[in-house]
Structures are given as structure tokens and as C-alpha cells.
C-alpha positions in Angstrom: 60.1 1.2 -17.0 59.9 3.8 -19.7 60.2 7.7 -19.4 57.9 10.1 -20.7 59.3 13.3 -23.1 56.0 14.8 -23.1 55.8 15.5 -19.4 58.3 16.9 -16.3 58.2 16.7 -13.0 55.9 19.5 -10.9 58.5 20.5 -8.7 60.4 23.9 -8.4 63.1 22.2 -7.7 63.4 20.7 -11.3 63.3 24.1 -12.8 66.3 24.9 -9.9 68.4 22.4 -10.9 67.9 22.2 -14.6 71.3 22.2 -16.1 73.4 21.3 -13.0 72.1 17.8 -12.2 71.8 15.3 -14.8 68.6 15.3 -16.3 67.4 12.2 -16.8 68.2 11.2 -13.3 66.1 14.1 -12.3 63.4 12.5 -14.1 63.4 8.9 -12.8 60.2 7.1 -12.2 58.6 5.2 -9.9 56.6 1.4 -10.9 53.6 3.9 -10.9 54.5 6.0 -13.7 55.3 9.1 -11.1 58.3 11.1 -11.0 60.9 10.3 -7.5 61.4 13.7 -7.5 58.0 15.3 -7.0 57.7 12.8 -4.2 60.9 14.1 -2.1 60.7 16.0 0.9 61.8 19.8 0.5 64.4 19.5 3.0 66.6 16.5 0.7 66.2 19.1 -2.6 67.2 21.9 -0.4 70.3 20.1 0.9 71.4 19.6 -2.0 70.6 22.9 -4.1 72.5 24.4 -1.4 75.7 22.2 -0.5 76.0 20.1 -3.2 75.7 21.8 -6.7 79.6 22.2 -7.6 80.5 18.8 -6.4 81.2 16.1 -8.7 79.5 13.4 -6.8 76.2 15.3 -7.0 74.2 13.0 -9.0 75.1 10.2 -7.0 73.9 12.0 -3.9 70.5 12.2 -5.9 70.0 8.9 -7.1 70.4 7.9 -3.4 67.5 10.2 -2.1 65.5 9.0 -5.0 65.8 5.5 -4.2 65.2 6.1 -0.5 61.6 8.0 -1.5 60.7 4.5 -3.6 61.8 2.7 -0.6 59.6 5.0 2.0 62.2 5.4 4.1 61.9 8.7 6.4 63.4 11.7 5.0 65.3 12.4 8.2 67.1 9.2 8.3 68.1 10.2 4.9 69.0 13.5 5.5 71.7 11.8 8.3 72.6 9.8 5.3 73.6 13.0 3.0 75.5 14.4 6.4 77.5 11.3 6.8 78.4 11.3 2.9 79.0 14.7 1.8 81.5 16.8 3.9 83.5 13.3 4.3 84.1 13.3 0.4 84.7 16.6 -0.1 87.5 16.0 2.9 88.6 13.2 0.9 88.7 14.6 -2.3 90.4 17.7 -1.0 93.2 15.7 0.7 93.6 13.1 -2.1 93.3 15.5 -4.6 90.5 14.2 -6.8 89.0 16.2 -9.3 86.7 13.5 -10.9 83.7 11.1 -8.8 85.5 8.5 -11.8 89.0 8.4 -10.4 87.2 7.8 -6.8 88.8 4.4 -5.5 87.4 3.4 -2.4 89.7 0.8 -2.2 92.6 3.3 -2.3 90.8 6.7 -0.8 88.2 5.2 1.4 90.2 2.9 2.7 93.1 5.8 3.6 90.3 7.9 5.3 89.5 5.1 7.8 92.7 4.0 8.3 93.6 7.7 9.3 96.1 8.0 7.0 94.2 11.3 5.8 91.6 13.9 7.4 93.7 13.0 10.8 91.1 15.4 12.9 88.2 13.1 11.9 86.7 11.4 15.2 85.8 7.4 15.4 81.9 8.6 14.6 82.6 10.4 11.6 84.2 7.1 10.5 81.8 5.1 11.3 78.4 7.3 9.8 80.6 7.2 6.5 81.4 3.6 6.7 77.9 2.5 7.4 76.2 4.7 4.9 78.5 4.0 2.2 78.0 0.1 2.5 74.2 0.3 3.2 73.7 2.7 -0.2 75.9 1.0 -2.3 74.6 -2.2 -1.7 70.9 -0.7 -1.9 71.6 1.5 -5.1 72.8 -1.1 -7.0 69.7 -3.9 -6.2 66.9 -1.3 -7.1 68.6 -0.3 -10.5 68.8 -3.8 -11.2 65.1 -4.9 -9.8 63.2 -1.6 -11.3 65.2 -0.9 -14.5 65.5 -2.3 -17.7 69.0 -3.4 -19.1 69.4 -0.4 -21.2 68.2 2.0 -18.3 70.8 -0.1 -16.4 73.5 0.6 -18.1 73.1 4.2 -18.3 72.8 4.5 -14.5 76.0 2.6 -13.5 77.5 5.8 -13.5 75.7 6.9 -10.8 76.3 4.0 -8.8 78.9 3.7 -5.5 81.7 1.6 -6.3 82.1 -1.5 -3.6 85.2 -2.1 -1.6 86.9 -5.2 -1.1 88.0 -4.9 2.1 85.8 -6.4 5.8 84.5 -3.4 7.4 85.3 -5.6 10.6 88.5 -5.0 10.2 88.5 -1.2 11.5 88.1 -0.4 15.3 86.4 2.6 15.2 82.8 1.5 15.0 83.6 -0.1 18.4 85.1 2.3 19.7 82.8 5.4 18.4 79.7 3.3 19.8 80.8 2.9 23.3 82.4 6.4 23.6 78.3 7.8 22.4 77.3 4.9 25.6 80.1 6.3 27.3 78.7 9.9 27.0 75.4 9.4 27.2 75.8 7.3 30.5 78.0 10.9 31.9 75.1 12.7 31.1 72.4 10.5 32.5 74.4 10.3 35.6 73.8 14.1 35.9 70.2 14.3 35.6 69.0 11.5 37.5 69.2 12.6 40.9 67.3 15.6 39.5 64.1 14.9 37.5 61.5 15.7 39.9 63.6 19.2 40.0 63.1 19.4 36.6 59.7 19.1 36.4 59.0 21.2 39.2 61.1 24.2 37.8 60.0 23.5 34.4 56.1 24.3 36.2 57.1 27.4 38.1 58.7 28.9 35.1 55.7 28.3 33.2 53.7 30.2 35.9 56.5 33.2 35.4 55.4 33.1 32.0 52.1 33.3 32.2 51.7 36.0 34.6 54.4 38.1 32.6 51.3 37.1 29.4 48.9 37.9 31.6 49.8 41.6 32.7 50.9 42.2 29.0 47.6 41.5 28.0 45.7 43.3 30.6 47.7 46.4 29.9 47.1 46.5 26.1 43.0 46.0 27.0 43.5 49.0 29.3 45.1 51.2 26.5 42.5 50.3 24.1 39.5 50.6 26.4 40.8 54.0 27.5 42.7 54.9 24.5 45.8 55.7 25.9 48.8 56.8 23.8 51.9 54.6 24.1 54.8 54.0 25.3 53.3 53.0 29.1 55.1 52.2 31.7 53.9 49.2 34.4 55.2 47.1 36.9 54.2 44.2 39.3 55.4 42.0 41.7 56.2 38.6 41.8 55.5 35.9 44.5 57.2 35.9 47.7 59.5 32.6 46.6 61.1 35.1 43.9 60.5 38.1 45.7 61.2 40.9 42.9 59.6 44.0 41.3 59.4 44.0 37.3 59.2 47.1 35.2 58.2 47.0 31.7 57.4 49.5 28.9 54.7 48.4 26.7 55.0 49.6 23.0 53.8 49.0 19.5 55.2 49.8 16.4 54.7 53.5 15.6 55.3 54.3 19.3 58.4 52.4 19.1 59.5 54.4 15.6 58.5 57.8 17.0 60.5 57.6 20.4 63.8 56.5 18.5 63.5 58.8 16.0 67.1 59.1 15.5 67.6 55.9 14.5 65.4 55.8 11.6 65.1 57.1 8.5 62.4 59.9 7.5 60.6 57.4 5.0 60.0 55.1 8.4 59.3 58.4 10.9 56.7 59.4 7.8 55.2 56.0 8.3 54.9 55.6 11.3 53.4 58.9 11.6 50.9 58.3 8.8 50.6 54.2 10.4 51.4 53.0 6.7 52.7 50.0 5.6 55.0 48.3 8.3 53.3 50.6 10.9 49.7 50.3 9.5 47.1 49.2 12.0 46.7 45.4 10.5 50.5 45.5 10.5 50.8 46.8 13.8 51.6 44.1 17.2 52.2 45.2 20.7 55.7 44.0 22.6 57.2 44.6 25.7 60.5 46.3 26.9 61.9 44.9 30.3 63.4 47.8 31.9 64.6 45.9 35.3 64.1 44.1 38.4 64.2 45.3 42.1 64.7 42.9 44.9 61.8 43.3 47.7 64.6 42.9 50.0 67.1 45.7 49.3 70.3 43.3 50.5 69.3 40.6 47.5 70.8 41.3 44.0 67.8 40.3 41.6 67.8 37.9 38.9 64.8 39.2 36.5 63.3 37.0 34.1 65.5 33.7 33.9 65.3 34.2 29.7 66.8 37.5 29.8 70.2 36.3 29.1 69.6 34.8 26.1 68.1 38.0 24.7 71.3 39.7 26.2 73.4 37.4 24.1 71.5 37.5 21.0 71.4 33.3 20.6 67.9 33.4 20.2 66.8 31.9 16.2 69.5 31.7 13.8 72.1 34.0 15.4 75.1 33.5 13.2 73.0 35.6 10.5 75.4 38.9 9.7 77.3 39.2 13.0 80.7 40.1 13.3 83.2 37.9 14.0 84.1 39.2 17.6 80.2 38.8 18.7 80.2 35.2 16.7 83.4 34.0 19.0 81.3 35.7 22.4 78.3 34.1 21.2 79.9 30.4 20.9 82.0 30.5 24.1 78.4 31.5 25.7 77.0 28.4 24.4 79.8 26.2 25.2 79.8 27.5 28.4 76.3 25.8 29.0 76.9 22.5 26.8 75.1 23.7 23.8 78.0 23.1 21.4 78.7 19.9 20.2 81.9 18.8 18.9 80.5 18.2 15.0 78.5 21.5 15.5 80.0 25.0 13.9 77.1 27.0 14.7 74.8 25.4 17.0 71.3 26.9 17.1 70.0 25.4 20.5 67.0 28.2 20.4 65.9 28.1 16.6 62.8 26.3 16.8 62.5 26.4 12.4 59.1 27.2 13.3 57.0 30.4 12.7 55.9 31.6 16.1 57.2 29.6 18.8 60.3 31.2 20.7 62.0 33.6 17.6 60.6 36.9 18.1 59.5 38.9 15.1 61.0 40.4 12.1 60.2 43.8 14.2 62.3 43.1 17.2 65.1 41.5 15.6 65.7 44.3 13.5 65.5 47.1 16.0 66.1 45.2 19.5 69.4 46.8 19.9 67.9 50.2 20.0 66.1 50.2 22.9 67.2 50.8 26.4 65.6 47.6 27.6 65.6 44.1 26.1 62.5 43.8 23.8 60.1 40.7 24.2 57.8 39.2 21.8 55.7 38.3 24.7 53.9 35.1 22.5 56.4 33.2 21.3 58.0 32.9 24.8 54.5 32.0 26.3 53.8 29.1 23.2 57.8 27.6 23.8 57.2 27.4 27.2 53.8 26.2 26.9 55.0 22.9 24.7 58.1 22.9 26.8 56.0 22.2 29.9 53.9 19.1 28.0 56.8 17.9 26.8 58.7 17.8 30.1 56.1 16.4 32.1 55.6 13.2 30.0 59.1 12.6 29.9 59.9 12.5 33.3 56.7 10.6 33.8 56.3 7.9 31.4 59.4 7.6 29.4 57.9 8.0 25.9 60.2 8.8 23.0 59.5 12.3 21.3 58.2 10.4 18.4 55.7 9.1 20.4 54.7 12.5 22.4 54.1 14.0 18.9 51.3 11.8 18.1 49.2 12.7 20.9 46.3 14.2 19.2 42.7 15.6 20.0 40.7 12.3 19.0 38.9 9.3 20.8 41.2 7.4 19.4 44.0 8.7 21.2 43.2 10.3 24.5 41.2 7.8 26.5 39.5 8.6 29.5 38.5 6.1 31.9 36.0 5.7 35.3 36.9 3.5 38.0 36.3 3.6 41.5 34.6 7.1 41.0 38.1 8.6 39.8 39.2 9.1 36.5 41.7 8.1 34.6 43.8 8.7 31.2 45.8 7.3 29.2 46.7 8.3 25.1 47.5 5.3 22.2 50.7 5.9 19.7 52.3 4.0 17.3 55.8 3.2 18.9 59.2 3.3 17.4 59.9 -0.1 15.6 56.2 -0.9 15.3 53.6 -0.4 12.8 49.9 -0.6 15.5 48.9 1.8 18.3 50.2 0.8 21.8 48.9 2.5 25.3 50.8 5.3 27.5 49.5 6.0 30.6 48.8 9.7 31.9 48.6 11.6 35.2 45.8 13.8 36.0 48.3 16.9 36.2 49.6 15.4 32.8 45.7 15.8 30.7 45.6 19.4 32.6 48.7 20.7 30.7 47.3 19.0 27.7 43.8 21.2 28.4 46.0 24.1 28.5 47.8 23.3 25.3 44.3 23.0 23.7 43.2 26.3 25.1 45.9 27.8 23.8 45.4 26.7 19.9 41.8 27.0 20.1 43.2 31.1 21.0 45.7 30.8 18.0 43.5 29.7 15.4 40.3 31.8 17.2 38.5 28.1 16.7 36.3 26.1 18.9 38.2 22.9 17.9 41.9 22.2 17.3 42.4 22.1 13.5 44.0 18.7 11.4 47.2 19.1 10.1 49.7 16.6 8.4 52.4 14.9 11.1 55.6 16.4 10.3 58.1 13.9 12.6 60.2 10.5 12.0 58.0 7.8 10.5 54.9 9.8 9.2 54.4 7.5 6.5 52.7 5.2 9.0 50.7 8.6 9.7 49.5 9.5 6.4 45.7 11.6 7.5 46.4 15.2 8.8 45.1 14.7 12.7 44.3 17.7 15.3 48.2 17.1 17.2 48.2 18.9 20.2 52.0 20.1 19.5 51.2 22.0 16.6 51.2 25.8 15.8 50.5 28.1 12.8 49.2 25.3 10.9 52.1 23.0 10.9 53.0 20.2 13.2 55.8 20.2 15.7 59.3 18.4 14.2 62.1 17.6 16.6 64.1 21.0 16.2 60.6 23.1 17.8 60.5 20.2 20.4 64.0 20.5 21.6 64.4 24.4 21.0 61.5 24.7 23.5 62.7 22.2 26.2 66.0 24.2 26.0 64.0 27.6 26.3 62.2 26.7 29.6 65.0 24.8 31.4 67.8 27.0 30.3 69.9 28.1 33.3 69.7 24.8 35.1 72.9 23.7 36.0 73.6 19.7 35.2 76.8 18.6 35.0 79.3 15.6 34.3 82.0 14.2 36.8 84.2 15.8 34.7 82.5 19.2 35.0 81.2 19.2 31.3 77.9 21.1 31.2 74.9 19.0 30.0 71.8 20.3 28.4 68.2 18.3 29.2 67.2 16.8 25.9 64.4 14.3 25.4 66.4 11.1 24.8 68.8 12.1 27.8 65.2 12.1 29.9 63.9 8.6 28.6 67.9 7.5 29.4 67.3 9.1 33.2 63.5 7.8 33.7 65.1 4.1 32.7 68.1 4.3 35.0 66.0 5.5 38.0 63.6 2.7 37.5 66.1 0.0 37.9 68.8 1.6 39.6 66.7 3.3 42.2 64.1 1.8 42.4 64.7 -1.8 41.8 62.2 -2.3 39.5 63.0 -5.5 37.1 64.3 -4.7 33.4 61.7 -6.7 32.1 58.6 -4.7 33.1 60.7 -1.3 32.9 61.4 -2.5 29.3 57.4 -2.4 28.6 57.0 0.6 30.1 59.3 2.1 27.3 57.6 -0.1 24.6 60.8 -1.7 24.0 61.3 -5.4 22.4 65.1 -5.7 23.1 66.0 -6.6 27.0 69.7 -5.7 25.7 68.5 -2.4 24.6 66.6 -1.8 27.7 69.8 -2.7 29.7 71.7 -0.4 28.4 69.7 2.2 29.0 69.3 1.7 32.7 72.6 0.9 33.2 74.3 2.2 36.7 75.8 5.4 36.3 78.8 6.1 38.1 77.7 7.9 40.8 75.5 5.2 41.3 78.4 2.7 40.9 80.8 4.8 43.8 77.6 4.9 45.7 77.0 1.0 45.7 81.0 0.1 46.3 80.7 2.1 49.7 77.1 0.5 50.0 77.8 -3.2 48.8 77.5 -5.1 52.2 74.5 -3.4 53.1 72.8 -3.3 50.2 73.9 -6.0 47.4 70.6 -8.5 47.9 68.4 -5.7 47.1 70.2 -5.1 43.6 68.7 -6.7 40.3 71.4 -8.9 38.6 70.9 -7.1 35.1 72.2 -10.8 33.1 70.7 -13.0 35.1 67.2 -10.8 33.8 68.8 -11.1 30.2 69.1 -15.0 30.7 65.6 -15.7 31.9 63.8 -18.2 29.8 60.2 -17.7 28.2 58.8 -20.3 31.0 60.3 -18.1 34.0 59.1 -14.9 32.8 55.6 -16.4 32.3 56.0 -17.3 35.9 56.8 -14.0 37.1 53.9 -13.0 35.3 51.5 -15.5 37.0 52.8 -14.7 40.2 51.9 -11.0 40.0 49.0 -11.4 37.5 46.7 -9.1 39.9 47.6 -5.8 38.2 48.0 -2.4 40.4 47.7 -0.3 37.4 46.0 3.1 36.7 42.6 1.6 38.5 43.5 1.9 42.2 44.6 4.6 44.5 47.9 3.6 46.1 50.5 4.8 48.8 51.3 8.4 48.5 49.7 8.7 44.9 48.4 7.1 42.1 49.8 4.5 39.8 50.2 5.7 35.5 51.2 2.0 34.4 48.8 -1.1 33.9 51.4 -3.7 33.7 52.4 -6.0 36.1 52.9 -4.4 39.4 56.6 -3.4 38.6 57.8 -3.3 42.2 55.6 -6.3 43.4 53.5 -3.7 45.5 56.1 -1.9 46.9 54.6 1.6 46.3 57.3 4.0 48.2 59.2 5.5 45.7 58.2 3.3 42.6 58.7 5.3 39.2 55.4 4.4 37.9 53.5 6.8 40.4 53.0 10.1 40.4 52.9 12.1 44.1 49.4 13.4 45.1 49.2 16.4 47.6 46.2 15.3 48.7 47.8 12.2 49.9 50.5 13.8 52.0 49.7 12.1 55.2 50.0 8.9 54.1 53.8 9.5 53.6 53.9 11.3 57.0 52.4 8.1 58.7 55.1 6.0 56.5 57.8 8.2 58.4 56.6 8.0 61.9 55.7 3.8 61.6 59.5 3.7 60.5 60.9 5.1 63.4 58.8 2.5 65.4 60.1 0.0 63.2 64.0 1.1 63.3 63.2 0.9 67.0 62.1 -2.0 67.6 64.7 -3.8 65.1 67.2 -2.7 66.2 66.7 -4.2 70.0 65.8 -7.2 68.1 69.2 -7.4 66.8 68.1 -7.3 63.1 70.1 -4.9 61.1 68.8 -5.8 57.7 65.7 -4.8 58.8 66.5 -2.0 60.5 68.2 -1.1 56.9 64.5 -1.6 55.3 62.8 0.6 57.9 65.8 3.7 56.9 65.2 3.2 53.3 61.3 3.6 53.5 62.1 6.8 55.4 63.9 7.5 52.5 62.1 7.1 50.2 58.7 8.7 52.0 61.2 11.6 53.0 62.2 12.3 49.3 58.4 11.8 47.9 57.4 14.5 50.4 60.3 16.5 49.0 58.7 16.3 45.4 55.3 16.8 47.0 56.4 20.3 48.7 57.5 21.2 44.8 54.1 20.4 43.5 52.4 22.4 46.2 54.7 25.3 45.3 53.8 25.5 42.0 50.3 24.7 41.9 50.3 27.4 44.7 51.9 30.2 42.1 49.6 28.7 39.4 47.0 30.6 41.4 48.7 33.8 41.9 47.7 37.1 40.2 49.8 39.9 40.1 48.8 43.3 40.6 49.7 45.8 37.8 50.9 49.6 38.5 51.0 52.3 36.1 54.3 54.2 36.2 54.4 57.7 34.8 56.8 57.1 31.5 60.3 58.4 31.7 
């Protein structure tokens, strides 16, 4: 490989770091002649500009991004890999006393870190993310130098390289025990969600409807003052269904208004434009927003709860809070999101509602400048309404199919995604996406009510970008060099796809004030692996269904894997011991599943080869997989079907032709039976329960309120 003096790499970043990283690493080239650099993602470059610069092991850091690039591996992953390095040495360094990346000895210093012999505070994982990325880059680093340079470029980029340790990282317990503590934990947490998921989707839809109608009578208001050219601040209120059974009052401002009715706490340059609508205040500068004032109860002996956001307003966590605060506010604002398990242990200042992403949930420069001086607590009515919008997607493919986040991205306005299908004169969907660990689209299988929150996403970006068809952009997640060609992603917004931290932010922002917690009383927060962990467990747990099948359903390979992740929780464990007699023929024995051979499986196959699947209508309503009938046709209950309304009575017959059945077993004298006929009560009894959810929010989907003008005080 030879390097070019006549040119430089196009990036700003060169220019940045000119001077403070070595400059001939910065100008390391791939096979094709191009500079690594250019190549990186933004988010490596800006790591290291900004934590990394006055650390002596800064080119070494570099080198290993710039090998990751040649090697295509996801910029994410590598990002983890910089986390895992960087604050370790500098802990290391600081506690050894090392001034120079040349008198590093891993042998001595690395090997005193894991041992615990230094940095006593650092937990089993910290170990472990060090150990493993260490190995992995400095066995990488040093077999691309070697394969891609020439013996003189070589030599001058031993330097640069990780020096190997002689010691088996075998030898140290930590890995094992920082892994099961993570299975450990997740398993606590998956144990709290469980029982709840149809909860979850349910509230996650009626909040959705709060949100709209709260869009809804802001916009209808601001057509009002325009039509009639009313002067503003206005005051309005309306009422909300009879389920919440409260009164809202709102002011609705803009900016000027806003200025001119605060006037003491702004300057005269800013009353002088506001009153001349320059600059900030001009009209194509100008946006409307809402104050909410309060909330009456329609019955006067209820306390009301407003708007189930308004605490996180209240305690200022919304975007990247920790931004100028004083240190009393900072301490408020982290026991606040302890106190609802957004604060992880390796987290300083968490930022469970920044989305990184212009318009969804963080309200406007505006707002956040002037929030605190209003009598009221100011919304940004839009942001709210797009958070909760993806929020709602997001949650109801979770719950209903599974997928991993990576795979929800991908969904995308295009034939060769979203399929629609006609069978038996109904209708069904399903959406293709390349799965994690595999480079070819597979199929996911959709509910009706599923493609309807997907229409509403659409008619919501089609309002965004004032477009008649979603617009292309490039995917922004894990693993998008496998997606190279900008598609029109339904989670996408102000021209730039959805990335994890947008995802999870708005999850967080629609289900926030849910309650889940551990046996231990720990708070847990709903996040999209923890809901794939849940939708496993219930499958085999609860349902019986056999790993095998649930383990296609979540496009896994590994039946180990898949084990894991349904694993009993123990609630579920306490609730078989008292159970066991009863019950234990009905359980699936987990390693016998794991030692089935190739012939039995193809067995099972052949046996059930008749597939239920998304073409037929079945008990109590309608099947989203086209495997193998997962619960050999066993409907009641069964994970892969989504409750229909419309098919209420089925379940009501299911009830009463149990009692008959109880009935007559029991003078038969057959008590397992008699157990069968009680669980397909109970199982009809609790898809009724999810039914009466659906009902209720489809109900409020409906539901307009009626606006009043209130004279403004």
C-alpha cells in the first residue's frame, strides 16, 4: 500500500484533529486507494475528539476504529468497543500511575485490574467488556497490519498496536459470573412484565388516543384564531371520556403573545421584537404551543391526574437535562429517575427521554428556554404526538410478533416489504426483513390492527414532509451495511431514519408511569429486548408452545439461545411448585427439546404439516404465524393470535361448554379432565379480558371532544 502526499482526507474531522493524533495514522488507506477516515461514522470521530484527545493511548483507539471501517463492522458495535476500552485505561493508568501507553504492561496492569487488585468498585461486566475487547482488537489489529501493509509500513505501526498477555483469560471468573448475573437480571425483569403485555398494549393505545385528541383540539383552536383572527393568548378547555372522567384547561400561545404577556422577564431588545414580529418572533419564525393550566375531576370527590406526561415536564428530564442545572436540581432529577428504574448502575446521567432526534419528544429551543416562566407547564404539542405515534408501532409489534428492533426498523413503504394477501375473502399482511445473524429477507407476520397503526404512521409523514408519498432516506440502525439504498422507513422523521435511542426514548415516553416491578421491588422500565424476552417466555411458559417453533417465530438459529430466553421466571417457578401434581404432564421438558434429533423434528413437522397460519379464521381471533401450528390446534390462549372483538362469542360459548364439561367430569370421576375444562375457562376468561381492552380503546379512538372558549385570565 503506498500513501499519497499530494492529497488528504475530506473530512472535518482531519482538519480537527491535525496536530493531536498522529498524522499518518490519520491518513491510512484502504486496498482501494481511499482514506479509513473519510469512511468512519461521525459518532467514532466524535468520541474521540471529545474524550480522548489528552490521552496517551489515543492513536491506538484510532487505528482500531480504522480497522473496524475496512472490516465493515457496524459502527455501534464499535462504539461499545471504545466504551469498554477507554474509561477502563484511564482507571488503570490513574491507579497504576502510568504516564506513557509504552510502560503499559498488560501482563502486570491488566492483569492487576482483573484480578481486583486495583479499581476495587469495578463490577464483573466492566471486566469482562475490557477483557473481551482487548483480546478480540489485539489479535485483529495486529493480522490486518500484517495482511494490508508493507514491511516498512509495518514497522512503523507496531507502535500503535495492543501488546498480548500471556496469561488464559479462562482463568478469571468474572465473565461467568457477569454473564449469568445480566441472565439473572433480565429474567427479574421479564418476570415483571409477563403477566402484563396485553396491559401494555392496551394502555400504550389509549394514551395514544389522549394524545391525539389533546393534537386535535390544539389544532382546531389555532384554525379558529386564524379564520377569525383572534389575538392570543386564548384560553379552552374540553373534556375527556367518561373512563378518565376530567376537565382540561389550556392556554394556547405563540411566540410574540408569549413575549408580550411576560414582559418582565425579558429584555427590551426581545419585547421590541416581539412587538415589531422580527427575527425569533417573525411570522416564518413563529409556532404555536400550548400551556396546561390544570385538570378538574367531573366528580368533585376524585383528585385528578391530568395528562400522564406532565410529570416529566414537571421534572425537567425531558432531552438532555443535565445541560447547566444546578447541582441540587441534578441530585432531584436523578433520584426521580431512579425512582422509576431509569438509572442504571454504569449510567451517570441517564437520558431515558432524549430521543437525539430533531422533532420527536424534545420540545423546542422556545420552550426550553422560557418554560419556567409560565404559570402552566408548556407543550410542544408535535413532538409529544410523533413519540407517541412510533411508540404505539413499536409496542404493538413487540408484544405481537417478537421481532427485534432491528428488525421493526426496516419496515418500509415498498412491495417488497409490506405484503398484502387475499384468502378466504379476508386479508392478510405480513412485512419481509433481514434478521439479525442473517444476510436475506425473512417473513413477519402482521395483525390487521398492526397495518392500521402503520397507515397512521404513514399519514403522519406524508403531513411532515406535506408529500403524497413517504420520502427514501438512508437506514440509520445496527447492520446497515447490508442496507446500503436509502428506502421510504416508516420510522423516520425530519429526513433521517429512526436509531435505537429515538426508538427507546419513545417507548419510554408513552408507557412512562406504568408501574412494573422485580420481586425485590426494583422498578423496571419496558424496553424492546425486555418485550421479545416476555413474548418468548409467555409462549412456552404459558402457553406450552414447543421451543422449536417459538424459536422460528423469533427467527432464531440457536435452540440454546431460544431457551434461555423463555426460560421460567420465578414467579412462574413458585407458581408451578404449588402447581406440580396437577399440572407437570402439561409442561415442555425444555432439554429434552434441546436433545431432539434432526429425524424427530422432521417428524414433528410431518405430523402437523397442515399449517393454521395467517390463511384461516380461528377460535376467538385470527392467527399472525404461518409455521407449523405452534400449539397443535389448540387455539385458546396461543401467543400466535391476536383477539378479535368481532369474535367475542366464540369465547363466551368456550366458557359456558366448560362448565358443562367440569360438570360432567367431575361425576365421572376424572380430575385431569376436569383440570382441562378450568384451564380453557381460563384461558377464554383472560382472552375476553384483553378483548374488553381492545373495545375500550378502539371505542376512545372514536371520541371527539368538544372544545370551550374560556375568557382569558
Amino acid at each position: 500500500m503506498t500513501e499519497t502526499t499530494q492529497l488528504k482526507p475530506k473530512t472535518e474531522w482531519f482538519d480537527k484533529m491535525l496536530g493531536q493524533m498522529d498524522t499518518r495514522l490519520m491518513c491510512l488507506q484502504n486496498n482501494r486507494g481511499e482514506f479509513l477516515i473519510d469512511k468512519l461514522d461521525g459518532r467514532l470521530l466524535k468520541y474521540l475528539y471529545n474524550n480522548c484527545l489528552t490521552f496517551d493511548w489515543k492513536n491506538q483507539l484510532l487505528l482500531l476504529v480504522l480497522i473496524e471501517k475496512d472490516k465493515n463492522n457496524d459502527c455501534l458495535t464499535t462504539l461499545r468497543a471504545l466504551k469498554a476500552l477507554h474509561p477502563r485505561f484511564k482507571d488503570i493508568f490513574r491507579e497504576c500511575r502510568i504516564t506513557s501507553f509504552s510502560d503499559f504492561n498488560p501482563d502486570i496492569h491488566l492483569y492487576k485490574y482483573l484480578q481486583g487488585n486495583i479499581c476495587v468498585n469495578s463490577s464483573n461486566k466492566m471486566k469482562s467488556d475490557l477483557l473481551k475487547a482487548y483480546k478480540s482488537f489485539e489479535y485483529y489489529i495486529k493480522k490486518w497490519i500484517n495482511n494490508n501493509l508493507s514491511s516498512v509500513e509495518q514497522e512503523y505501526y507496531q507502535k500503535f498496536l495492543l501488546s498480548p498477555f500471556s496469561y488464559d483469560s479462562r482463568d478469571f471468573s468474572f465473565t461467568k459470573l457477569a454473564k449469568e448475573q445480566a441472565q439473572n437480571n433480565r429474567k427479574d425483569e421479564t418476570d415483571a412484565i409477563v403477566p402484563h403485555l396485553s396491559t401494555i398494549r392496551a394502555e400504550a393505545n389509549l394514551r395514544w388516543n389522549q394524545m391525539k385528541r389533546l393534537r386535535d383540539a390544539f389544532h382546531q383552536q389555532i384554525r379558529i384564531i386564524e379564520t377569525d383572527s383572534i389575538s392570543l393568548p386564548i384560553e379552552f378547555s374540553y373534556a375527556e371520556p367518561k373512563r378518565i372522567g376530567e376537565v382540561f384547561y389550556f392556554r394556547l400561545w405563540d411566540k410574540p403573545s408569549f413575549a408580550l404577556n411576560h414582559q418582565k422577564d425579558f429584555s427590551d431588545i426581545i419585547i421590541k421584537q416581539a412587538t415589531q414580529k422580527k427575527s425569533t418572533y417573525s411570522d416564518e419564525n413563529n409556532a404555536y404551543f400550548l400551556e396546561f393550566i390544570r385538570a378538574e375531576s367531573i366528580e368533585s370527590d376524585s383528585i385528578p391526574e391530568g395528562l400522564w406526561f406532565n410529570e416529566l415536564i414537571e421534572q425537567n428530564v425531558l432531552g438532555q437535562w443535565s445541560k447547566n442545572r444546578p447541582i441540587e436540581e441534578l441530585e432531584k432529577i436523578l433520584n426521580f429517575l431512579s425512582l422509576w428504574g431509569y438509572k442504571s448502575e454504569n449510567e451517570q446521567k441517564p437520558v431515558p427521554f432524549h430521543s437525539m432526534h430533531k422533532g420527536i419528544i424534545t420540545p423546542s429551543t422556545f420552550i426550553t428556554l422560557h418554560k419556567d416562566k409560565a404559570e402552566g407547564l408548556l407543550i410542544d404539542v408535535e413532538p409529544f404526538y410523533v413519540a407517541c405515534t412510533f411508540g404505539l408501532l413499536a409496542i404493538d409489534i413487540l408484544t405481537t410478533t417478537g421481532a427485534r428492533m432491528n428488525e421493526l426498523l426496516q419496515i418500509s413503504n415498498t412491495k417488497e416489504c409490506i405484503e398484502v394477501k387475499k384468502t378466504n375473502n379476508k386479508l392478510h399482511y405480513s412485512y419481509k426483513a433481514i434478521p439479525k445473524g442473517r444476510d436475506s429477507l425473512e417473513e413477519f407476520y402482521l395483525s390487521k390492527q398492526t397495518m392500521e397503526h402503520i397507515q397512521t404512521v404513514s399519514r403522519m409523514l406524508k403531513t411532515h414532509y406535506d408529500v403524497d408519498k413517504i420520502p427514501s432516506v438512508p437506514y440509520s440502525n445496527e447492520r446497515k451495511h447490508l442496507l446500503p439504498t436509502p428506502m421510504p422507513y416508516y420510522f423516520q422523521y425530519a429526513g433521517k431514519a429512526l436509531n435505537r435511542f429515538a426508538l427507546h426514548s419513545s417507548i419510554r415516553f408513552l408507557l412512562h408511569g406504568l408501574l412494573f416491578e422485580t420481586q425485590n421491588g426494583k422498578a423496571v422500565t419496558v424496553k424492546t429486548h425486555l418485550l421479545r424476552h416476555a413474548f418468548a417466555t409467555e409462549a412456552v411458559q404459558r402457553q406450552k408452545m414447543p421451543i422449536d417453533i417459538v424459536a422460528k417465530m423469533l427467527h432464531q438459529r440457536d435452540l440454546k439461545v431460544t431457551g434461555y430466553y423463555s426460560a421460567p421466571t420465578p414467579t412462574q417457578i413458585a407458581e408451578s411448585v404449588s402447581e406440580l401434581h396437577d399440572v407437570i404432564s402439561s409442561y415442555v421438558d425444555i432439554d429434552d427439546v434441546y436433545l431432539r434429533s434432526p429425524q424427530e423434528l422432521q417428524k414433528e413437522f410431518d405430523l402437523h404439516a397442515e399449517k393454521i397460519g395467517v390463511f384461516n379464521k380461528v377460535l376467538g381471533g385470527t392467527c399472525v404465524t404461518d409455521y407449523v401450528c405452534p400449539t397443535k390446534m389448540q387455539c385458546l390462549g396461543c401467543k400466535a393470535k391476536i383477539p378479535e372483538p368481532d369474535q367475542e362469542d366464540e369465547l363466551l360459548e368456550v366458557i359456558q361448554l366448560s362448565k358443562d364439561m367440569e360438570r360432567r367430569f367431575k361425576q365421572l370421576g376424572l380430575e385431569v379432565e376436569v383440570r382441562k375444562a378450568k384451564e380453557m375457562a381460563k384461558q377464554a376468561k383472560i382472552e375476553l379480558k384483553e378483548i374488553d381492552l381492545i373495545k375500550q380503546y378502539r371505542e376512545e379512538r372514536s371520541y371527539e371532544p368538544i372544545t370551550k372558549r374560556n375568557p382569558f385570565r
